[in-house]
PQR file of N, CA, C, O and H, with PARSE charges and radii, in Angstrom:
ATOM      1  N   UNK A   1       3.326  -4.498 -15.834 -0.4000 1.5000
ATOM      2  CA  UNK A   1       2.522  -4.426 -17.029 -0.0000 2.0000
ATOM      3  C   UNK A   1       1.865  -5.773 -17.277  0.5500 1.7000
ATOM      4  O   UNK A   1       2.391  -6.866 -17.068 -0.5500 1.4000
ATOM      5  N   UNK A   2       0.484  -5.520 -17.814 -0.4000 1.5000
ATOM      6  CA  UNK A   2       0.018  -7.163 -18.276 -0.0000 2.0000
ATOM      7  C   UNK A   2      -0.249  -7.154 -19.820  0.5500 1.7000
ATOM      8  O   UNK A   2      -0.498  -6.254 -20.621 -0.5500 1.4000
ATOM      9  H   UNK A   2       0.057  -4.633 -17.984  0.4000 1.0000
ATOM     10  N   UNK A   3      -0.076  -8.726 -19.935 -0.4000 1.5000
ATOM     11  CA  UNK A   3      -0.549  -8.425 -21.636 -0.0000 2.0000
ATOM     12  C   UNK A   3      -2.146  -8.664 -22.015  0.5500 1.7000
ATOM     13  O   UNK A   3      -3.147  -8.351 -21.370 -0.5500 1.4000
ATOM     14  H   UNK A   3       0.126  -9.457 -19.284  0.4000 1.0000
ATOM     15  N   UNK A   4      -2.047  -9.199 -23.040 -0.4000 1.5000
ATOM     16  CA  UNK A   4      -3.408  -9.399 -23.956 -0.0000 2.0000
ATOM     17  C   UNK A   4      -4.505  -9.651 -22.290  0.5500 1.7000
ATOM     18  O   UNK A   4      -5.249  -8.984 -21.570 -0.5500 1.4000
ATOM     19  H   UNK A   4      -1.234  -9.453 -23.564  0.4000 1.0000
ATOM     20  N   UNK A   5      -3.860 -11.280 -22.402 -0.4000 1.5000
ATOM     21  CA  UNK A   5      -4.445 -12.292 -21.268 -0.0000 2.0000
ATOM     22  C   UNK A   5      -4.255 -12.091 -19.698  0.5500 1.7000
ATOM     23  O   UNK A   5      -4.452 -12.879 -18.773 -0.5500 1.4000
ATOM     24  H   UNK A   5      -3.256 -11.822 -22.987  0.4000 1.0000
ATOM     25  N   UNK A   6      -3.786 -10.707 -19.708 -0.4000 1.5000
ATOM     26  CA  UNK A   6      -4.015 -10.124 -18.255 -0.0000 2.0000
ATOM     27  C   UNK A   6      -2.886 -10.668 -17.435  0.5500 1.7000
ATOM     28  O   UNK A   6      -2.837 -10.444 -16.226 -0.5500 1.4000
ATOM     29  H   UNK A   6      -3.626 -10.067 -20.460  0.4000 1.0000
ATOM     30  N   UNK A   7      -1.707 -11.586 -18.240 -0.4000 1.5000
ATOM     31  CA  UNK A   7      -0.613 -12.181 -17.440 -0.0000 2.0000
ATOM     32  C   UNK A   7       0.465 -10.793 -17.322  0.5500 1.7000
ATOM     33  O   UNK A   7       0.581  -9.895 -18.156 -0.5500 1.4000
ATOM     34  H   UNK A   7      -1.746 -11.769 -19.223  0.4000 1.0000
ATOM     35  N   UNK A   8       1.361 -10.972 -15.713 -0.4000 1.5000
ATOM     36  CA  UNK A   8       2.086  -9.810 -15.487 -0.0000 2.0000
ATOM     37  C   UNK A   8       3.386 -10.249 -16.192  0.5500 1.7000
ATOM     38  O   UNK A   8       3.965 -11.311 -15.965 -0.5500 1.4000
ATOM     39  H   UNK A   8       1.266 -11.702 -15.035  0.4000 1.0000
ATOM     40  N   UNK A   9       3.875  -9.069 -17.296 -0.4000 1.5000
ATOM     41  CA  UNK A   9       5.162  -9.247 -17.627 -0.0000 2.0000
ATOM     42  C   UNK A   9       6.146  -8.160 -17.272  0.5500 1.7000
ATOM     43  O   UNK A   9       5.954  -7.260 -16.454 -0.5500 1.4000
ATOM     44  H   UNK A   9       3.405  -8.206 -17.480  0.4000 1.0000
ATOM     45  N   UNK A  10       7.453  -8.409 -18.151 -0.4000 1.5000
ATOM     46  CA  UNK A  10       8.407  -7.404 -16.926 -0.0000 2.0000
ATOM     47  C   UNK A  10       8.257  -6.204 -17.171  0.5500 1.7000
ATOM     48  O   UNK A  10       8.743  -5.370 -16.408 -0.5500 1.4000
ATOM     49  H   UNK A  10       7.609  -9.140 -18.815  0.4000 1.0000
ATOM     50  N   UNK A  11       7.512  -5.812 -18.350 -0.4000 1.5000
ATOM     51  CA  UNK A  11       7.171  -4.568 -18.912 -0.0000 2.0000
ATOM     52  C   UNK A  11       8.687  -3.669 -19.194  0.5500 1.7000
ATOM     53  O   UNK A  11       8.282  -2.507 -19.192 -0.5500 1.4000
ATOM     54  H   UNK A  11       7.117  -6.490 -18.970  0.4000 1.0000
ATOM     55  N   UNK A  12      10.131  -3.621 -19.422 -0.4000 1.5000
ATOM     56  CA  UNK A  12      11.212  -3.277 -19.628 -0.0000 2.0000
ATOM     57  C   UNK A  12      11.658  -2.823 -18.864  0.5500 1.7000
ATOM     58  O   UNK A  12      12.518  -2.000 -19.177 -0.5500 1.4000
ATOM     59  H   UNK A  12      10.460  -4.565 -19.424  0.4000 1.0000
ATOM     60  N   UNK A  13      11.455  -2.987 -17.755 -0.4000 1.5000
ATOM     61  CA  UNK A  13      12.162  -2.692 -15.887 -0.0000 2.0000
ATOM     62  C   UNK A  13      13.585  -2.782 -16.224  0.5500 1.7000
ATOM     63  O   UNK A  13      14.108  -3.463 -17.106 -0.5500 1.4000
ATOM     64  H   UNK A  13      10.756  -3.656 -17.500  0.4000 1.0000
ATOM     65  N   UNK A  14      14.121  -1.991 -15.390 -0.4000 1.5000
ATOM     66  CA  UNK A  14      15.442  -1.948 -15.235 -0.0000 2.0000
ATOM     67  C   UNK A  14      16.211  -2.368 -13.669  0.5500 1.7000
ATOM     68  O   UNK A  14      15.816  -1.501 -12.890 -0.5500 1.4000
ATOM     69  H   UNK A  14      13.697  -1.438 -14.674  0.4000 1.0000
ATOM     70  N   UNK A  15      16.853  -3.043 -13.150 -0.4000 1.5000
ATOM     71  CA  UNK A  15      17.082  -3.297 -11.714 -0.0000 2.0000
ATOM     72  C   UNK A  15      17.894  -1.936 -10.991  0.5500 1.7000
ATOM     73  O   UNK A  15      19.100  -1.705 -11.078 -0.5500 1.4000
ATOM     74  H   UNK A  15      17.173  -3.747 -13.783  0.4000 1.0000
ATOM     75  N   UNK A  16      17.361  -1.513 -10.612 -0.4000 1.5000
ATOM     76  CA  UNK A  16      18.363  -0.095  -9.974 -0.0000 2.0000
ATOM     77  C   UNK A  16      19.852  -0.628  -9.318  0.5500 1.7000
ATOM     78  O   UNK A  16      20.922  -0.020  -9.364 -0.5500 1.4000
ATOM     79  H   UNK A  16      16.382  -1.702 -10.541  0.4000 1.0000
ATOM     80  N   UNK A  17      19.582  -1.939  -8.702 -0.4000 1.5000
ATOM     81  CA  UNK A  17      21.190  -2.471  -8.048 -0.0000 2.0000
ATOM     82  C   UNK A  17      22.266  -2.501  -9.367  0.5500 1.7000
ATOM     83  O   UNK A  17      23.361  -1.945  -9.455 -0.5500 1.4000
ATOM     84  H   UNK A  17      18.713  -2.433  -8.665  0.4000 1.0000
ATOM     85  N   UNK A  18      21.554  -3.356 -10.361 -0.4000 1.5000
ATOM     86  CA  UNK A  18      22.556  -4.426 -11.035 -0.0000 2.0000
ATOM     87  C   UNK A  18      22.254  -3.656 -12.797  0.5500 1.7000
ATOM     88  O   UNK A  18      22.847  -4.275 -13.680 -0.5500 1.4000
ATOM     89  H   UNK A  18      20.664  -3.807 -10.289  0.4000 1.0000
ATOM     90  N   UNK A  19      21.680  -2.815 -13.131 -0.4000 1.5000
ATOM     91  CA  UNK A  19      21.427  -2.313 -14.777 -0.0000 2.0000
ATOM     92  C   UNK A  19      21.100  -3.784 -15.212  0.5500 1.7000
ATOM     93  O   UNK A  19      21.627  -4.046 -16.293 -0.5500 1.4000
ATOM     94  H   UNK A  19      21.198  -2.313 -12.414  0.4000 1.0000
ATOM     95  N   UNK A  20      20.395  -4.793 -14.687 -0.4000 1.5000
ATOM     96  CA  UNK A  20      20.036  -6.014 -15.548 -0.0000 2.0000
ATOM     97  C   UNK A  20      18.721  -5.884 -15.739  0.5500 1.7000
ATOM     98  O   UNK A  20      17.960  -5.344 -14.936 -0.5500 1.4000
ATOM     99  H   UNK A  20      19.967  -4.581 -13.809  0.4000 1.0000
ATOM    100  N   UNK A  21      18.346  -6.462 -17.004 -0.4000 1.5000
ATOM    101  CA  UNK A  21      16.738  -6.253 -16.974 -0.0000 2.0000
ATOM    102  C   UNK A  21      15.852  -7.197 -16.198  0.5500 1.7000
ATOM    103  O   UNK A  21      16.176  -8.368 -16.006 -0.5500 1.4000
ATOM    104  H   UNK A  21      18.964  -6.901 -17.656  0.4000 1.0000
ATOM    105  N   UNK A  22      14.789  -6.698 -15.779 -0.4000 1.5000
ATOM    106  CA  UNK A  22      14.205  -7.836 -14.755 -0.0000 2.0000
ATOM    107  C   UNK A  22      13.291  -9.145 -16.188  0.5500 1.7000
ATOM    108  O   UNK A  22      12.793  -9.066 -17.311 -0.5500 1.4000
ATOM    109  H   UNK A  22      14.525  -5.746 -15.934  0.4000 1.0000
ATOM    110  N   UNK A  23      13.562 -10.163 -15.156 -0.4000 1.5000
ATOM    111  CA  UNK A  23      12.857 -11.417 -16.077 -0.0000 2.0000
ATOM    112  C   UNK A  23      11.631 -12.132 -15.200  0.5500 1.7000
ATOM    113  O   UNK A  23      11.689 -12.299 -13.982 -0.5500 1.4000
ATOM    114  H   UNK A  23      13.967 -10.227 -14.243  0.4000 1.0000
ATOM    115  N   UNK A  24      10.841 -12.407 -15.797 -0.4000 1.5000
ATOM    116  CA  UNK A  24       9.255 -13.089 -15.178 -0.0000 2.0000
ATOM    117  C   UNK A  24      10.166 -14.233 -14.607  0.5500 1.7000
ATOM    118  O   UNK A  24      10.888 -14.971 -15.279 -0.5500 1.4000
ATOM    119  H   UNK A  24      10.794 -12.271 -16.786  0.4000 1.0000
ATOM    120  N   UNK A  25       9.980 -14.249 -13.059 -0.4000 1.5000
ATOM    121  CA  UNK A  25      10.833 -15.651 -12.664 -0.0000 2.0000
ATOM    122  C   UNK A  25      10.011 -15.909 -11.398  0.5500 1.7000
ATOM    123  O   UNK A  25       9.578 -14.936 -10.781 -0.5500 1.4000
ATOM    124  H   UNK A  25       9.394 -13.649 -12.513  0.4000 1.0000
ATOM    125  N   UNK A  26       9.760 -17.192 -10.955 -0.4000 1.5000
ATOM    126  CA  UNK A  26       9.099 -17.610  -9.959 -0.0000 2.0000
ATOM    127  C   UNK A  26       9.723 -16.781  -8.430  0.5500 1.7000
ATOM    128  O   UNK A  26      10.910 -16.637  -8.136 -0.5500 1.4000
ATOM    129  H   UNK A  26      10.113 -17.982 -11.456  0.4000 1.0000
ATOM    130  N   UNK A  27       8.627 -16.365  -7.701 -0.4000 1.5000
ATOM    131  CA  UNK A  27       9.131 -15.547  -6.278 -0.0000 2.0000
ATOM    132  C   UNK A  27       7.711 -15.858  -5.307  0.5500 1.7000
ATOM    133  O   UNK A  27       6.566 -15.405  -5.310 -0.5500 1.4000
ATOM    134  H   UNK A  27       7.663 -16.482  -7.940  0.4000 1.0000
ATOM    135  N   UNK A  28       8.517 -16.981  -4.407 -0.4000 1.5000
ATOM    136  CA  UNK A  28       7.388 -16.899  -3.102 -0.0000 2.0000
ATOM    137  C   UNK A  28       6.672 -15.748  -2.657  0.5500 1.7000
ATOM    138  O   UNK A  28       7.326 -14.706  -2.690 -0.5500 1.4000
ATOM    139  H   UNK A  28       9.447 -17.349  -4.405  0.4000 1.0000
ATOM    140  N   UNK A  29       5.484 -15.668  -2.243 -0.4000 1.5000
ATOM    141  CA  UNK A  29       4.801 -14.912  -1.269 -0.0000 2.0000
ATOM    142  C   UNK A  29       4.646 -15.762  -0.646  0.5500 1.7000
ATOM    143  O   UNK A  29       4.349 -16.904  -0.996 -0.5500 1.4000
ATOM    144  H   UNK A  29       4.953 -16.515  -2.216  0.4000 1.0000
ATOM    145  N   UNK A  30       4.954 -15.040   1.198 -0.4000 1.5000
ATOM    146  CA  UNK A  30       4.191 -15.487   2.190 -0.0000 2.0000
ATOM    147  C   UNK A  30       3.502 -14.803   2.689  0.5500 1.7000
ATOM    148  O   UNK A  30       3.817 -13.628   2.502 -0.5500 1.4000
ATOM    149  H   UNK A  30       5.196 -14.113   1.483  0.4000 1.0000
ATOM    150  N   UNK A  31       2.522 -14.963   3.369 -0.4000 1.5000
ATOM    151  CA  UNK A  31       1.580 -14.004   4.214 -0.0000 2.0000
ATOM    152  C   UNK A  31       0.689 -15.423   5.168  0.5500 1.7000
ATOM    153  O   UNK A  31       0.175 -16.508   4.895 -0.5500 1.4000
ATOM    154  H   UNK A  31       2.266 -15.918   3.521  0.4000 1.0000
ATOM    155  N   UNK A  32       0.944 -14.505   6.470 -0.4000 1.5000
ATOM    156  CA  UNK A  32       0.457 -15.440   7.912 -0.0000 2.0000
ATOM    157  C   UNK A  32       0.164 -16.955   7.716  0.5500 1.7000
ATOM    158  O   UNK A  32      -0.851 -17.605   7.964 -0.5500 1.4000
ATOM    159  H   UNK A  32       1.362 -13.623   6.692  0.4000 1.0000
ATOM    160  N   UNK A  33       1.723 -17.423   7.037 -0.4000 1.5000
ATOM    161  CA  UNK A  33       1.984 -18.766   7.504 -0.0000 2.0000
ATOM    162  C   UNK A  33       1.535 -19.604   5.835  0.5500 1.7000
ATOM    163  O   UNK A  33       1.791 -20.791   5.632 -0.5500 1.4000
ATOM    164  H   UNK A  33       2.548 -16.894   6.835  0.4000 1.0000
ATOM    165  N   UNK A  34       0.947 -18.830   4.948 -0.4000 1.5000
ATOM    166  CA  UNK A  34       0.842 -19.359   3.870 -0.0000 2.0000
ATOM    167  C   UNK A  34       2.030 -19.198   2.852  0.5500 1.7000
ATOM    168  O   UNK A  34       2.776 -18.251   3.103 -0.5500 1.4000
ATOM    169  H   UNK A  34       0.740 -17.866   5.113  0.4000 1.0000
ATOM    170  N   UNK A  35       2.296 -19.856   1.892 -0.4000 1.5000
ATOM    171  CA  UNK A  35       3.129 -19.472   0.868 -0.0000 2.0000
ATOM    172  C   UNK A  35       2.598 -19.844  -0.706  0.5500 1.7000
ATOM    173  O   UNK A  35       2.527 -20.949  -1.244 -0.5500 1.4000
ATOM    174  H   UNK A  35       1.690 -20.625   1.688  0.4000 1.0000
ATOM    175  N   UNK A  36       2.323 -18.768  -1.130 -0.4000 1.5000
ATOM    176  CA  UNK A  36       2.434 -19.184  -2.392 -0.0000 2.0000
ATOM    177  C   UNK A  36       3.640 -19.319  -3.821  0.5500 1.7000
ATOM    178  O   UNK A  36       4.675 -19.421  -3.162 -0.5500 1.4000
ATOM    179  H   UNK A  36       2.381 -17.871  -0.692  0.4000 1.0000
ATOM    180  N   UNK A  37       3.987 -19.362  -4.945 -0.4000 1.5000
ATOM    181  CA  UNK A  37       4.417 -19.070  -5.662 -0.0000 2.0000
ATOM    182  C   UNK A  37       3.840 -18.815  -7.067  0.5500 1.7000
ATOM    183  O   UNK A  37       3.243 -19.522  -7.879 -0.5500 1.4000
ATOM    184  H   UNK A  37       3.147 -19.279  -5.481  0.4000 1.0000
ATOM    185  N   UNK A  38       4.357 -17.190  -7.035 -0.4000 1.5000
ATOM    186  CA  UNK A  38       3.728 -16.481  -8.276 -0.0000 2.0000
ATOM    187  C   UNK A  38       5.191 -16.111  -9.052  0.5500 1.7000
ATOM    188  O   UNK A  38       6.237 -15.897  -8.439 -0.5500 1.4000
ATOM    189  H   UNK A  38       4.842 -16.616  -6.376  0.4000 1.0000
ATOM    190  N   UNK A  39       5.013 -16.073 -10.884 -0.4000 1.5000
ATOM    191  CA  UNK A  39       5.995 -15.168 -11.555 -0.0000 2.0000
ATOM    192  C   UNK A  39       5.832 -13.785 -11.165  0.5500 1.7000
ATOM    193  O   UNK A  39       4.742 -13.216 -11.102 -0.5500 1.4000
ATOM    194  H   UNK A  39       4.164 -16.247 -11.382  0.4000 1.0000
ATOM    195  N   UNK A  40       6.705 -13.380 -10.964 -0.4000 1.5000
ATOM    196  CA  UNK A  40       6.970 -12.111 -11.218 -0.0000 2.0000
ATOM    197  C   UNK A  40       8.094 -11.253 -11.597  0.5500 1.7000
ATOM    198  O   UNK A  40       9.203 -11.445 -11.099 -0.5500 1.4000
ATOM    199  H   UNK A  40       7.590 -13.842 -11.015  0.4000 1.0000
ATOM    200  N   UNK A  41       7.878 -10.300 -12.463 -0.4000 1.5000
ATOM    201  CA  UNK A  41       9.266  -9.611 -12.975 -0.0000 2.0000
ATOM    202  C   UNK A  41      10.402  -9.463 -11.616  0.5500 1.7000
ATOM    203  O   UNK A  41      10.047  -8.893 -10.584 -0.5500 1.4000
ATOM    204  H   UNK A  41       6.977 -10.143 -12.867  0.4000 1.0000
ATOM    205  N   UNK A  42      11.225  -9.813 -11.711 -0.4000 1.5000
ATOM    206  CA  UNK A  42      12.762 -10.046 -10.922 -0.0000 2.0000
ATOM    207  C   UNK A  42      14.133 -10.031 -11.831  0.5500 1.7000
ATOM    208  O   UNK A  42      14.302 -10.541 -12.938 -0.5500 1.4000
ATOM    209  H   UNK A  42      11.513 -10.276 -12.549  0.4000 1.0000
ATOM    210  N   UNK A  43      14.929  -9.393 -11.133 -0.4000 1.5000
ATOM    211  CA  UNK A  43      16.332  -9.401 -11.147 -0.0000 2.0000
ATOM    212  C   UNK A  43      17.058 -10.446 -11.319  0.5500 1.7000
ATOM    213  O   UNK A  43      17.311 -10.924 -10.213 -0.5500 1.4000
ATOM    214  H   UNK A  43      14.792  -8.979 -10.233  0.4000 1.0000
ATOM    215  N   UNK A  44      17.820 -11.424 -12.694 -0.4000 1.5000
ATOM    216  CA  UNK A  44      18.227 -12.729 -12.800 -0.0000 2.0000
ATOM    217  C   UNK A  44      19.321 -12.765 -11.792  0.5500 1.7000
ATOM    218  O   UNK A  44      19.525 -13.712 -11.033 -0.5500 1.4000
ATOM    219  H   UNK A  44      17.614 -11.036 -13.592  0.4000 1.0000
ATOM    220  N   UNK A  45      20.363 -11.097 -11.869 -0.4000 1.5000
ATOM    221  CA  UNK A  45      20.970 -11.052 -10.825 -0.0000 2.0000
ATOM    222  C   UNK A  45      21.448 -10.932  -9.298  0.5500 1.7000
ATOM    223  O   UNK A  45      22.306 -11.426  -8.567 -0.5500 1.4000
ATOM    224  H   UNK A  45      20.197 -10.328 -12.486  0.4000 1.0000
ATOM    225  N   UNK A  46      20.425 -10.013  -9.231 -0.4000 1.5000
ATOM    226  CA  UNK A  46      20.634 -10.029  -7.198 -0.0000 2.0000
ATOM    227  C   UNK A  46      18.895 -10.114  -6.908  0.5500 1.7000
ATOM    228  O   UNK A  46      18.488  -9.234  -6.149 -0.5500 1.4000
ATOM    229  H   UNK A  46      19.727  -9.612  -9.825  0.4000 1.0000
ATOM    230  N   UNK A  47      17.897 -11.038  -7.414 -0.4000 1.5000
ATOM    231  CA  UNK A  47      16.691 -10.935  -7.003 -0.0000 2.0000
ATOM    232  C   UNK A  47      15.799 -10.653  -6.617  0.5500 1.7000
ATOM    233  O   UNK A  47      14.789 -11.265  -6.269 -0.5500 1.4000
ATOM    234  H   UNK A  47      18.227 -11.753  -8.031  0.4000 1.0000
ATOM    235  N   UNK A  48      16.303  -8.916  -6.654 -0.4000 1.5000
ATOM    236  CA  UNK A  48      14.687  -8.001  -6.069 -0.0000 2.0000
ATOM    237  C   UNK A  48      14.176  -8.475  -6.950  0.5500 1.7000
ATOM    238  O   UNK A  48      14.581  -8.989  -7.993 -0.5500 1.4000
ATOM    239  H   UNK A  48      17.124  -8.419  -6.937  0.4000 1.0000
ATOM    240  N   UNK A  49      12.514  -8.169  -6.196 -0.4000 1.5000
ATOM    241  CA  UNK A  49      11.554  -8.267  -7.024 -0.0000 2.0000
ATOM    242  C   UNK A  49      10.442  -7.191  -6.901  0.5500 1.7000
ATOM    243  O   UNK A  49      10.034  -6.674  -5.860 -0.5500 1.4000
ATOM    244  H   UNK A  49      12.185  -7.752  -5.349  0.4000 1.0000
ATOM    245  N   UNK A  50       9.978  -6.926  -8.343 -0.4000 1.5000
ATOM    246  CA  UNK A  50       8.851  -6.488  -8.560 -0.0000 2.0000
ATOM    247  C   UNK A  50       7.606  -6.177  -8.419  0.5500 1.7000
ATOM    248  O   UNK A  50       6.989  -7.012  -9.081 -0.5500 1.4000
ATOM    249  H   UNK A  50      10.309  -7.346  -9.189  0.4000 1.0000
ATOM    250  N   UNK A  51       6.789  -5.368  -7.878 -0.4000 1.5000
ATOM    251  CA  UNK A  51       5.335  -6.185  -7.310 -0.0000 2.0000
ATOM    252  C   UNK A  51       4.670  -4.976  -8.084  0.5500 1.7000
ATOM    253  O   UNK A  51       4.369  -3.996  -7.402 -0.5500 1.4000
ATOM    254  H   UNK A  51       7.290  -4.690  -7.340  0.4000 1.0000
ATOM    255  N   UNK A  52       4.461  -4.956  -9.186 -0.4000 1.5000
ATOM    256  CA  UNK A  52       3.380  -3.898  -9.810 -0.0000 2.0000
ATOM    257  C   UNK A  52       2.281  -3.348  -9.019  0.5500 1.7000
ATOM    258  O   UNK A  52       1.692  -4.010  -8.164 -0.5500 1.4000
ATOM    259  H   UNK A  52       4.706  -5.752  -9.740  0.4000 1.0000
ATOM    260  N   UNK A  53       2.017  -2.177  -9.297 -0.4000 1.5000
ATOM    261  CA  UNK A  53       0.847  -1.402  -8.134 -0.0000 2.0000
ATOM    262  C   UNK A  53      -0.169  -2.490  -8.581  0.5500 1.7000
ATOM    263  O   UNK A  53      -0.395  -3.192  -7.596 -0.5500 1.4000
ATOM    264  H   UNK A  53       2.496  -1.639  -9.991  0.4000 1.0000
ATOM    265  N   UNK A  54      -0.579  -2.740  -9.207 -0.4000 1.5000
ATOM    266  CA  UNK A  54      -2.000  -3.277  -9.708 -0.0000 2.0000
ATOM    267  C   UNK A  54      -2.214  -4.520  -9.321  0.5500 1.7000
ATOM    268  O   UNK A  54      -3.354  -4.927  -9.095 -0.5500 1.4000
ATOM    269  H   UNK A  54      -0.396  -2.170 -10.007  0.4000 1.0000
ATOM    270  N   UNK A  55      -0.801  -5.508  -9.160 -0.4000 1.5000
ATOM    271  CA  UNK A  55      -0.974  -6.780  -8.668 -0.0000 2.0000
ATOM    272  C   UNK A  55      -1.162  -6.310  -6.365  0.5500 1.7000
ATOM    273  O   UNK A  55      -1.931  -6.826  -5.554 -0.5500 1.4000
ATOM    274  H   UNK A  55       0.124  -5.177  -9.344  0.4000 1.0000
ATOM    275  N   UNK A  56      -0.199  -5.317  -6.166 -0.4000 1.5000
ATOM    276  CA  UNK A  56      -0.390  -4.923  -4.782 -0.0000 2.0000
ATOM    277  C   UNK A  56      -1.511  -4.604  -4.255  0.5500 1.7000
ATOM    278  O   UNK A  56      -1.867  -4.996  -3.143 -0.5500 1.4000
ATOM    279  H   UNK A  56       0.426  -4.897  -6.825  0.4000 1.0000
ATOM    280  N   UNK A  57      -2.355  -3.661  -5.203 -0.4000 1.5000
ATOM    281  CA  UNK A  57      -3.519  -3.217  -4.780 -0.0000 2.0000
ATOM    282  C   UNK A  57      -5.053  -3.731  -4.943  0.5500 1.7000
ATOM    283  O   UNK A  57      -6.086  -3.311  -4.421 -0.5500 1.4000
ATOM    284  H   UNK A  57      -2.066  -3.343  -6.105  0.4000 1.0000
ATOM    285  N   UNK A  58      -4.824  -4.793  -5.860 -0.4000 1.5000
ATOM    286  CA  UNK A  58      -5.634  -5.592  -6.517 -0.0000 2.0000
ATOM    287  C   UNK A  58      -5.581  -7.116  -5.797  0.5500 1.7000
ATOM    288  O   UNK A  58      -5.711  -7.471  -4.626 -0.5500 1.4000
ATOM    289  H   UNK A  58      -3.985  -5.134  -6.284  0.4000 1.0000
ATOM    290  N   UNK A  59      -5.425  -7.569  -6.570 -0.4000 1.5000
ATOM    291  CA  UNK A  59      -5.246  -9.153  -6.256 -0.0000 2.0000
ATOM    292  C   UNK A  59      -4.384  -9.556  -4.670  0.5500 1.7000
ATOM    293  O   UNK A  59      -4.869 -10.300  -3.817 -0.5500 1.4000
ATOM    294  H   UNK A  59      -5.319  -7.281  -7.522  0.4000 1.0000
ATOM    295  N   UNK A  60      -3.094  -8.897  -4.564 -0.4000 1.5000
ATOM    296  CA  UNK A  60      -2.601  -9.379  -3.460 -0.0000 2.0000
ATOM    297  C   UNK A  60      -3.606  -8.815  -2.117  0.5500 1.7000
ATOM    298  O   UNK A  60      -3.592  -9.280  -0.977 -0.5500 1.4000
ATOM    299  H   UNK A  60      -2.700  -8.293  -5.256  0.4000 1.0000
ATOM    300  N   UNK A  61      -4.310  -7.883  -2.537 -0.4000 1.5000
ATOM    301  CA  UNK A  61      -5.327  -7.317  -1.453 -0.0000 2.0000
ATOM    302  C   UNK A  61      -6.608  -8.043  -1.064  0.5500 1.7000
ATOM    303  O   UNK A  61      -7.080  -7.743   0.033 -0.5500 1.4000
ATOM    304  H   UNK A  61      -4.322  -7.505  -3.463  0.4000 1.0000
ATOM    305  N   UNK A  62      -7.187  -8.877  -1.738 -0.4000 1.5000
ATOM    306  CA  UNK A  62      -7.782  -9.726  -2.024 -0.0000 2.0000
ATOM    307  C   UNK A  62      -7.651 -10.769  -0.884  0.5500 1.7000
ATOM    308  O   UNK A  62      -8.232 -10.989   0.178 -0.5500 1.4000
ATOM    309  H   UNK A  62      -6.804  -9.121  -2.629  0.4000 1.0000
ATOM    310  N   UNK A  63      -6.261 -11.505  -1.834 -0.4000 1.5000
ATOM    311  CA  UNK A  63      -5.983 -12.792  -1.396 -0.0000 2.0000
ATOM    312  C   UNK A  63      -5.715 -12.539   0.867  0.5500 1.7000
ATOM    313  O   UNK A  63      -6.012 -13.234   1.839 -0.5500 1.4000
ATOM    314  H   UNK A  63      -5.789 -11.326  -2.697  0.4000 1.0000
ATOM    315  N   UNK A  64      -4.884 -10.889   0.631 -0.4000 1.5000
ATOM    316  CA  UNK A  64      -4.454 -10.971   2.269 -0.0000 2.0000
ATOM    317  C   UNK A  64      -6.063 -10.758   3.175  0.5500 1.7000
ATOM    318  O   UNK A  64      -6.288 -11.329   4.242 -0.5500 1.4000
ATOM    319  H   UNK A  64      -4.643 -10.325  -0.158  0.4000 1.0000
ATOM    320  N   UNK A  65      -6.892  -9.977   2.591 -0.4000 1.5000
ATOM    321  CA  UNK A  65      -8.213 -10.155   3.285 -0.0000 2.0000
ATOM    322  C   UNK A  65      -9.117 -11.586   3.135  0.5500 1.7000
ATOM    323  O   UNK A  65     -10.244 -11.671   3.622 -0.5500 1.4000
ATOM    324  H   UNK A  65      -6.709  -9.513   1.724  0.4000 1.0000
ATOM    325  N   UNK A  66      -8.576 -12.514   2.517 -0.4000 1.5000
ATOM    326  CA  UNK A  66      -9.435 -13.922   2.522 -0.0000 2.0000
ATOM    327  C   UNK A  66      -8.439 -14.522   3.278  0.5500 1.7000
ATOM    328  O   UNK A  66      -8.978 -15.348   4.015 -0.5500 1.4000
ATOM    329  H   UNK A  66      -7.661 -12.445   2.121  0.4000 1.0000
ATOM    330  N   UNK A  67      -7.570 -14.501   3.395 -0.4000 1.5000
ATOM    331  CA  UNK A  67      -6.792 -14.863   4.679 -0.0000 2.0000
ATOM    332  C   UNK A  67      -6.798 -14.635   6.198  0.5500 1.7000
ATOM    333  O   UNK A  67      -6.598 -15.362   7.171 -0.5500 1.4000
ATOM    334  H   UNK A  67      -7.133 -13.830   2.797  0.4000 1.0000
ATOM    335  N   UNK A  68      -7.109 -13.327   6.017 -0.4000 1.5000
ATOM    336  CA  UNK A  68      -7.517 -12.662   7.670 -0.0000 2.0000
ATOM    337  C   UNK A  68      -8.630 -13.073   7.518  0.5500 1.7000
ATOM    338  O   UNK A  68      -9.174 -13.145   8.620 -0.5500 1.4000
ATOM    339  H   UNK A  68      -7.272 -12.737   5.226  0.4000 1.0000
ATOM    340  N   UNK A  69      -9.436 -13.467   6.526 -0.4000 1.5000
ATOM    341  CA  UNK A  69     -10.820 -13.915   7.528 -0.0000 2.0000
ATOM    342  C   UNK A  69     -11.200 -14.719   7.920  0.5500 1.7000
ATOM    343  O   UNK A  69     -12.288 -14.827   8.486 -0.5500 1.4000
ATOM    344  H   UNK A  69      -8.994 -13.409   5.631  0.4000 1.0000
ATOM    345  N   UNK A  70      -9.800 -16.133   7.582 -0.4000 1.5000
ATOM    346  CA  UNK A  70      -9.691 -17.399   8.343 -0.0000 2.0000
ATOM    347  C   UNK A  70     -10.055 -17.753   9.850  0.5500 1.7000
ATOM    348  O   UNK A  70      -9.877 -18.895  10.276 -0.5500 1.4000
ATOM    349  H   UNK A  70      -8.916 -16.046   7.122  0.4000 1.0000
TER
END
């Protein structure tokens, strides 16, 4: 979910492992040798993480095609 300002929050996720609620917490992406670090809703306890359709299909789609066209 995003708010006002289009930032992703945890929107009231639930962790299927652990019943903990997920919290906006820093989680590397890598993709072909780059790494970034983005928040994203995650597990305080066993650290899955989250990747909202909209950030997957949107933005991270983006960023992996300006990469392949290195």
């Amino acid at each position: 979910m995003k708010n006002e300002s289009g930032e992703i929050q945890p929107g009231g996720w639930i962790c299927a492992n652990c019943g903990v609620p997920l919290e906006l917490l820093p989680a590397d992406a890598i993709y072909m040798g780059s790494s970034f670090q983005v928040d994203l809703p995650r597990c305080p306890a066993c650290g899955v993480t989250f990747i909202p359709q909209e950030l997957a299909e949107g933005k991270m789609l983006e960023v992996e095609k300006l990469l392949e066209d290195k």
